[in-house]
C-alpha positions in Angstrom: 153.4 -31.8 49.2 152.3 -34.6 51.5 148.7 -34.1 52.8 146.7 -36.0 54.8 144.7 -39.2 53.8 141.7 -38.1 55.6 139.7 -37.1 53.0 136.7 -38.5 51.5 137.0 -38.9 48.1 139.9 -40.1 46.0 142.9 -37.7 46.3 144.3 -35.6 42.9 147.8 -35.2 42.4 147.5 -31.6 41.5 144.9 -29.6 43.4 142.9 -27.0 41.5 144.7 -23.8 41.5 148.2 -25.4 41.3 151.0 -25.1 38.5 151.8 -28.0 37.3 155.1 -27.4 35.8 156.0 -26.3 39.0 154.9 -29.3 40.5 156.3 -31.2 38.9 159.7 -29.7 39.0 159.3 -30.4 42.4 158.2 -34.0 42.5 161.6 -34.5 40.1 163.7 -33.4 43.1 161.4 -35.2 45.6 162.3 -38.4 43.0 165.8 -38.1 42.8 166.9 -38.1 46.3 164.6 -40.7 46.9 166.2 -42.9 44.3 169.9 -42.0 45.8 169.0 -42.1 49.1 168.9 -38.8 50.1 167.6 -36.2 52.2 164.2 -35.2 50.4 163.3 -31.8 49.7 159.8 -32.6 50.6 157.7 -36.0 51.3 155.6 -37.6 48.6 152.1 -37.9 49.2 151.6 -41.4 51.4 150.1 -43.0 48.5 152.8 -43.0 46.9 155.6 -42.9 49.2 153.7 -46.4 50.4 154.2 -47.1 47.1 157.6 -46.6 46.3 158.2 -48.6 49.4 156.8 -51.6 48.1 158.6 -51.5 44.3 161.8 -51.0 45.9 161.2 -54.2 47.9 160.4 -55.9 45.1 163.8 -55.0 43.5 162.3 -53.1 40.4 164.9 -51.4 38.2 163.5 -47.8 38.0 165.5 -47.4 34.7 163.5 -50.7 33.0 161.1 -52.0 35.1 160.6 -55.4 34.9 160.4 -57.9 32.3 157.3 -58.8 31.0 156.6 -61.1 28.2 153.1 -60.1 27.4 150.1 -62.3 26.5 149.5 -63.7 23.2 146.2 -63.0 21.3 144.5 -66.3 22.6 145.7 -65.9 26.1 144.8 -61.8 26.1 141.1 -63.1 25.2 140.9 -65.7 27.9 141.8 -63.2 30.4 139.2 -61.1 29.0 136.6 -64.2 29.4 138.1 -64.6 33.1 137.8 -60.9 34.3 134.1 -60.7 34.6 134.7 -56.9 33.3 133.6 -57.5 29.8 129.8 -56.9 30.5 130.3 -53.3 31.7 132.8 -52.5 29.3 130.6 -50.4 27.4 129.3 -48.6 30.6 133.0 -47.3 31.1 133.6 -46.5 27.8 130.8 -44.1 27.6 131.5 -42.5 31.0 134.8 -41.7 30.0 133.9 -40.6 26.6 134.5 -37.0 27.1 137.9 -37.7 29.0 139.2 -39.1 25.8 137.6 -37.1 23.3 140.0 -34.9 22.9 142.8 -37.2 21.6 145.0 -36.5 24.6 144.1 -39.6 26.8 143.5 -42.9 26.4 141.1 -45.5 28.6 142.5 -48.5 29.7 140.8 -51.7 31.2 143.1 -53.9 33.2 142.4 -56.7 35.1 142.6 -58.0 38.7 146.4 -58.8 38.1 147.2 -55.6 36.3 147.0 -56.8 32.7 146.2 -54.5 30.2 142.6 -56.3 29.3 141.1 -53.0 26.8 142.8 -49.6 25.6 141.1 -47.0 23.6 142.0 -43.5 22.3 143.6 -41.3 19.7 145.9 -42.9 17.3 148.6 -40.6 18.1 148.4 -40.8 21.9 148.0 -45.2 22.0 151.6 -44.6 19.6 153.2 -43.3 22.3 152.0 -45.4 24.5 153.4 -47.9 22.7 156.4 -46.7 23.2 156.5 -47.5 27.0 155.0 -50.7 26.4 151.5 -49.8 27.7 149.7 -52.2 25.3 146.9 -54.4 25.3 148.0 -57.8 27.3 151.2 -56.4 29.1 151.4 -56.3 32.7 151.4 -53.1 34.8 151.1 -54.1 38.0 153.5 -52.2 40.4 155.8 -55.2 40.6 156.6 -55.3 37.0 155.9 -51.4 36.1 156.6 -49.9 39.4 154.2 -46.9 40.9 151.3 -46.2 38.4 147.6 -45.8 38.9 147.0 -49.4 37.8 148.7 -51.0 39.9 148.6 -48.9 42.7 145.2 -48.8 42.9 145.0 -52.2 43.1 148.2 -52.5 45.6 146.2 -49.7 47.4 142.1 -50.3 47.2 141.4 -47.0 46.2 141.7 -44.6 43.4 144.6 -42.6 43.1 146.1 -40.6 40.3 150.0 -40.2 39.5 151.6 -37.5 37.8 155.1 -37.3 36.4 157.8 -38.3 38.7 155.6 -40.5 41.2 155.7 -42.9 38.6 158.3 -45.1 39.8 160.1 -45.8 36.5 162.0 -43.0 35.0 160.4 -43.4 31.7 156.8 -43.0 32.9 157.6 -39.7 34.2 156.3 -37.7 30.9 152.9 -39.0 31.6 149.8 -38.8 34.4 147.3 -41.2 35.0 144.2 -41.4 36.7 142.6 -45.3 37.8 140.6 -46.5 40.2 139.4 -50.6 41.2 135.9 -52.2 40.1 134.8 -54.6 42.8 132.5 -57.4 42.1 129.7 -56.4 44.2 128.7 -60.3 45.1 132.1 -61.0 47.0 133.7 -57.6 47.4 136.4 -59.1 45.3 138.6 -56.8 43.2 138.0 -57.5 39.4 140.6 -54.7 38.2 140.7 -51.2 37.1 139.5 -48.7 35.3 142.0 -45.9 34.3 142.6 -42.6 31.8 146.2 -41.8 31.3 147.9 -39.4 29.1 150.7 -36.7 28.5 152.0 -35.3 31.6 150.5 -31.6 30.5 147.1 -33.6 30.3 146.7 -33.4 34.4 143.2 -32.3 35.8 142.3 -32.4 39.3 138.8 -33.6 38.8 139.7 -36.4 35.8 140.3 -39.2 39.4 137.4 -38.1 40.7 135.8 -39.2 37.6 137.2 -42.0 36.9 136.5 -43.3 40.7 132.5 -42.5 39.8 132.1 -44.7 36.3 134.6 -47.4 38.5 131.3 -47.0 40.9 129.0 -47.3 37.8 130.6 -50.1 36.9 130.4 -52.2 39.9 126.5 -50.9 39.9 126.1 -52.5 36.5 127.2 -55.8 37.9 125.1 -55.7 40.5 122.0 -55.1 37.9 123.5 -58.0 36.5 123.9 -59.9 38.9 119.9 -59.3 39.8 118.8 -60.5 36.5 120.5 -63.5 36.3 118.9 -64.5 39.6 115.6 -63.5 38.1 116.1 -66.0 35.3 117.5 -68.2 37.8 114.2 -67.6 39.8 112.2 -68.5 36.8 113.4 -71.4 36.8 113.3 -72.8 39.8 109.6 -71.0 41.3 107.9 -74.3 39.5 109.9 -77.0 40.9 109.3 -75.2 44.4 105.9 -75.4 44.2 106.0 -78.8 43.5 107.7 -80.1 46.4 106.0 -78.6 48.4 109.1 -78.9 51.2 111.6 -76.4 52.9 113.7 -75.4 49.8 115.6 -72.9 47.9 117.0 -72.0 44.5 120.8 -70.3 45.1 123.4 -68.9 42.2 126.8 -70.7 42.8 128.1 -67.9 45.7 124.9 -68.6 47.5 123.2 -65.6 46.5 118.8 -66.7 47.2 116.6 -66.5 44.5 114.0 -68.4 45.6 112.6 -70.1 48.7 109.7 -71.6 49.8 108.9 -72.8 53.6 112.2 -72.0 54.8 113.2 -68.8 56.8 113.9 -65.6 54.7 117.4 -65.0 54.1 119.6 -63.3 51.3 122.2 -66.2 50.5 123.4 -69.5 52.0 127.1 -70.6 53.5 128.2 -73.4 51.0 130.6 -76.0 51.0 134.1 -74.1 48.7 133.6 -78.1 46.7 130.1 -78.0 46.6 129.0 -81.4 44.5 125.3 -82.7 44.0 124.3 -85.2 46.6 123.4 -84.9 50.3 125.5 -82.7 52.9 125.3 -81.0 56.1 124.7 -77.1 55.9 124.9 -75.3 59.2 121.5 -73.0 58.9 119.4 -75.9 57.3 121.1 -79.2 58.9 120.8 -82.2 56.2 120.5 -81.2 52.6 120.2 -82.6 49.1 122.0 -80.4 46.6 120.6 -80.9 42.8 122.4 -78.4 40.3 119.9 -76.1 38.2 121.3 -74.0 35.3 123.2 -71.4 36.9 122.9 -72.5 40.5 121.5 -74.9 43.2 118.7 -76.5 44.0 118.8 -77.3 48.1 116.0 -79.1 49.3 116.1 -79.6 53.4 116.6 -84.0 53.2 113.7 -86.4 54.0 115.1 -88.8 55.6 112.4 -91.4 53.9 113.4 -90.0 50.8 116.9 -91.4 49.2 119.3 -88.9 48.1 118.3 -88.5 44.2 121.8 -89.2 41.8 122.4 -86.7 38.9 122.8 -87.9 35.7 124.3 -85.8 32.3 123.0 -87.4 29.5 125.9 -85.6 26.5 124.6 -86.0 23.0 126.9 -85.8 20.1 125.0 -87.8 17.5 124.9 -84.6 15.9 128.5 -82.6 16.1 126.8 -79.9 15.3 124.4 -79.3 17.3 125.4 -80.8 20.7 123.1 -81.2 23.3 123.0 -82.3 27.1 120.1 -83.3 29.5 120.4 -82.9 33.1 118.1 -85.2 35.4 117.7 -85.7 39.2 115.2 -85.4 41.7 113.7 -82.0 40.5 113.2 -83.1 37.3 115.3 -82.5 34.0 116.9 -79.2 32.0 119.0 -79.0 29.1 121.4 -76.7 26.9 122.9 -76.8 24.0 126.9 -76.6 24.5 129.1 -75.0 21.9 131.0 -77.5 19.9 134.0 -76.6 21.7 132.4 -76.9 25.3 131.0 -80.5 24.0 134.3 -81.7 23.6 135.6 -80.8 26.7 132.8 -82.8 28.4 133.3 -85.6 26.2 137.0 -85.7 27.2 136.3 -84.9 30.6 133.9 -88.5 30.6 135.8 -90.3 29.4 138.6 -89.4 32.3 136.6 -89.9 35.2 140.2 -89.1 37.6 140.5 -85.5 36.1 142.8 -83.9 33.3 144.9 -80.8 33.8 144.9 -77.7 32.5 147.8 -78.8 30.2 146.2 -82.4 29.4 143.6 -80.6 28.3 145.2 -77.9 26.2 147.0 -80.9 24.6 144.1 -82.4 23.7 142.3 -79.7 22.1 145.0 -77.9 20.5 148.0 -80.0 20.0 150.1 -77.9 22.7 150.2 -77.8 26.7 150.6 -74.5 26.7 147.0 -73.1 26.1 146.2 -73.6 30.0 144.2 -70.0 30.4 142.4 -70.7 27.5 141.2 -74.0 28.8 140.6 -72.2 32.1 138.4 -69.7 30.7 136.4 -72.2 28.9 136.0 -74.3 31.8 135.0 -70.6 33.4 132.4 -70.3 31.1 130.8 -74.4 30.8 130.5 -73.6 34.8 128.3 -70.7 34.7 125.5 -73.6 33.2 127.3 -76.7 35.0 128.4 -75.4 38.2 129.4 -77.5 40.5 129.1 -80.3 38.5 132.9 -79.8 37.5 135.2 -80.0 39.8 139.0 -78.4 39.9 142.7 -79.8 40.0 142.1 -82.0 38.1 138.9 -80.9 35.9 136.3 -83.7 36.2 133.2 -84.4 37.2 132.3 -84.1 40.7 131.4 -87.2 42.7 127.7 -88.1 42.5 127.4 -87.3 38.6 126.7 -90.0 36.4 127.8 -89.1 32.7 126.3 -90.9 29.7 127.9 -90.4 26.3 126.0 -90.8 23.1 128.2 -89.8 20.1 128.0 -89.9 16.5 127.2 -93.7 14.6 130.7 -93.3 12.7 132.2 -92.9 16.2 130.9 -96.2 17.1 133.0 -99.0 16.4 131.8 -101.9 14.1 131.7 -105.2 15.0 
């Protein structure tokens, strides 16, 4: 039963042909000396014998698993925020349409940790998945859950399916599923998975296969994504550009170009991990002031005769609700129009130029510490416009930002 990893595409646990029942008669055997210590009647495939020998490292009770708390409501939708999955979260629903339209599987989005982000099927199919605790916020990575296509694809970078008793925890073994990773095609970092699981009778060879191409749609997607939002970053920042008139060039915060003018052609820039507005030295340009645009950077190769130009955030709260803040430097001003929420964050953050935590924070909007991912995900989201004009541990704003608060005239106080 162990075959070689050779292959080009993403292995099935049950080649076409094959009985399953059989199989999986087998595998039981196979499972059972393993978990005794025994002489195995065969060897599992290496994917999951690899697998196996990471959960039993990690001490994993293959009667219970491990214990896992779950997420609450506001903390499941913070993840969700954080994930970056849920723009093509459509895109895999719809290629996996016809794997669930029968009622017997179910589609499950989990995230770069193994946490149940999405699940969708059949009533009577998500009730037994209920059963093993296979819900939205819980955590199946393979140190919690042990072997199973979520987090072994993501333990192993590839897809893989697992079918009865490869699934590490005794319970599991009346099931198969079928996942496979989405990479964020900027970075190459893993964002999570993608996977279809179901009754153990449910098993196809071809169902990794296709789960492994709409993973591939996916990342696709995010790359047309990514593509627009340097267009509108582009649109931008082509005026200022022409302006100057001097080496520059419009980035997104990884670097990515979307515009340059008078300086050699190249697809992104090496930043700083901090990068802050003010002047620094890159290693392809030498000298450099940095001005934040929405979305991105402006980097303009520094004239010496020219001073460094300081950033200012003008935050308007004089109406609560309708919030608004200017940005200003050098390349001239921009502006958006935070959420209510967001606007309060910056206030707070202004008014504590040294940085609140995550839990400082929390306590401050909500009356509890303990909302520290939902504060992260907002702070996620105000940097997508205010990039590297907030800084981390603590949140503040960077050095080189000048903030000016205007609130509300009953804020003010009276003389």
């Amino acid at each position: 039963m162990s075959t070689s990893d050779g292959h080009a595409g993403p292995e099935p646990a049950v080649s076409a042909g094959d009985d399953p029942r059989h199989y999986a008669h087998l595998l039981a055997q196979v499972y059972d000396a393993a978990m005794a210590g025994e002489k195995m009647p065969a060897r599992p495939r290496s994917v999951i014998g690899e697998s196996w020998d990471r959960v039993l490292q990690a001490g994993v009770d293959p009667d219970l698993g491990a214990l896992d708390e779950g997420l609450d409501m506001s903390e499941l939708e913070a993840r969700r925020l954080e994930s970056g999955l849920s723009v093509v979260l459509d895109d895999l629903t719809r290629g996996l349409d016809s794997v669930i339209a029968d009622g017997d599987n179910i589609l499950v989005v989990a995230d770069a940790r193994g946490r149940v982000l999405w699940r969708s099927g059949a009533p009577r199919v998500l009730q037994r998945a209920d059963r093993l605790g296979f819900v939205e916020g819980a955590d199946w990575g393979e140190n919690t859950v042990g072997t199973n296509a979520i987090g072994t694809a993501l333990m192993s970078g590839r897809a893989v399916q697992v079918f009865s008793a490869e699934h590490f925890v005794r319970t599991h073994h009346s099931w198969t599923c079928a996942g496979a990773p989405i990479h964020d095609p900027r970075s190459g970092a893993l964002l999570g998975v993608v996977d279809v699981s179901g009754p153990a009778a449910t098993i196809h060879p071809t169902t990794v296969a296709l789960v492994d191409v709409v993973a591939k749609l996916a990342e696709s997607r995010l790359r047309d994504h990514h593509r627009r939002s340097l267009d509108q970053l582009r649109s931008v920042a082509a005026p200022m550009l022409a302006r100057f008139g001097g080496p520059a060039l419009a980035i997104d915060d990884d670097g990515w170009v979307a515009a340059l003018d008078g300086v050699s052609p190249r697809s992104r820039l090496t930043l700083p991990k901090q990068t802050s507005p003010g002047r620094l030295w890159l290693h392809s340009l030498g000298e450099c002031d940095i001005e934040p645009l929405p979305g991105g950077w402006l980097v303009r190769v520094a004239d010496h005769r020219r001073p460094s130009s300081a950033t200012v955030i003008d935050l308007d709260l004089t109406d609560p609700h309708h919030p608004r803040v200017e940005v200003s430097g050098g390349s001239g001003r921009w502006t958006m129009q935070p959420s209510p929420r967001h606007a309060e964050i910056l206030a707070l953050l202004a008014g504590h130029r040294d940085g609140l935590s995550a839990a400082d924070l929390s306590t401050r909007l909500f009356g509890v510490a303990d909302r520290t991912v939902t504060v992260r995900a907002e702070i996620s989201r105000l940097r997508k416009h205010l990039g590297g004009m907030l800084a981390a541990n603590p949140y503040r704003f960077a050095d080189g930002v000048t903030v000016r608060v205007n609130r509300a005239l009953a804020d003010v106080p009276t003389a």
